[in-house]
C-alpha positions, -999 to 999 in steps of 0.1 A, spaced: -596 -3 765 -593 -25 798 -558 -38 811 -574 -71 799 -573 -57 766 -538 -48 766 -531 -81 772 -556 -98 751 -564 -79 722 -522 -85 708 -529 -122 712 -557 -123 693 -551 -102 666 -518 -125 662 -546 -157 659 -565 -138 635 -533 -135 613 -524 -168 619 -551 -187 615 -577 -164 597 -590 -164 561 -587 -136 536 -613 -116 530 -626 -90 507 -654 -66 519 -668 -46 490 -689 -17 504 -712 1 469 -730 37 478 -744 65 461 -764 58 425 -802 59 416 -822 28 402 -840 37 374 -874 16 374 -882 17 340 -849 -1 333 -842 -19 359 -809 -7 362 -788 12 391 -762 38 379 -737 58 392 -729 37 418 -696 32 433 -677 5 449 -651 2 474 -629 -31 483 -612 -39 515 -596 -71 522 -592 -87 560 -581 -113 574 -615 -131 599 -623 -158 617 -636 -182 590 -670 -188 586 -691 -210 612 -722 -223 607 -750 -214 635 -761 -241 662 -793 -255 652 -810 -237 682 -808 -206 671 -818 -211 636 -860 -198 630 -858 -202 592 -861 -167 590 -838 -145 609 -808 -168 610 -812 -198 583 -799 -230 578 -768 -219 553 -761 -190 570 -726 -184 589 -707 -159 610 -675 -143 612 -655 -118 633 -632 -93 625 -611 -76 646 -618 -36 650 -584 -29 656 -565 -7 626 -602 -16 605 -604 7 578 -637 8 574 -675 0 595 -687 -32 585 -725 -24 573 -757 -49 564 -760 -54 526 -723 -54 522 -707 -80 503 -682 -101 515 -658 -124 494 -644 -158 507 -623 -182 487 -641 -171 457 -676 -176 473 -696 -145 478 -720 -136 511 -740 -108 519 -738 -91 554 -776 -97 569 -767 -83 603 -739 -68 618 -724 -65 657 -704 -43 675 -680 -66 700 -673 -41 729 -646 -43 755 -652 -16 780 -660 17 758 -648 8 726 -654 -16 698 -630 -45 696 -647 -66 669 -676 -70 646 -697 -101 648 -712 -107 611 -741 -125 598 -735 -136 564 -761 -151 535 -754 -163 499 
């Protein structure tokens, strides 16, 4: 980290507490979908829950319809004590509303990760 960090990163992480919104990230792996059915077994789940930024929509610039779309939002998490990697396809839980991760951003501060920008889609 930089000595901006040392200064910085305490100050934000005490916003995010603050001001943030719970969250729950549930990450699934593993399993096999079964075509004939439908179905996908023997998956498992794993929940996390965070406090972010709350969601914000996108300026009307940047959204194409198709990369970035009209309902979509953003939110940043702080990598600091994160115990887990924010992935795309993940599924994130606000105020009983849930979002998919579409794409996901490392934040860097000199050589390491200090947040995770994500793109999020009911």
């Amino acid at each position: 980290m930089t000595e901006l960090d040392d200064a910085l990163v305490p100050a934000v992480l005490d916003i995010i507490d603050e001001l943030g919104a719970d969250m729950t990230f549930r990450i699934t792996s593993g399993g096999a979908y079964n075509p004939a059915t439908g179905d996908r077994t023997g998956e498992s789940t794993v929940e996390y829950t965070r406090k972010a930024s709350p969601p914000s929509p996108y300026s009307s610039r940047y959204i194409d319809g198709d990369l970035i779309r009209e309902d979509d939002a953003k939110i940043m998490v702080a990598a600091s004590g994160l115990a887990f990697t924010p992935i795309k396809n993940m599924e994130v839980e606000i105020s009983g509303e849930k979002w998919k991760t579409v794409s996901v951003k490392r934040l860097w501060s000199g050589e390491q990760v200090c947040g995770w920008e994500m793109q999020l889609r009911r």
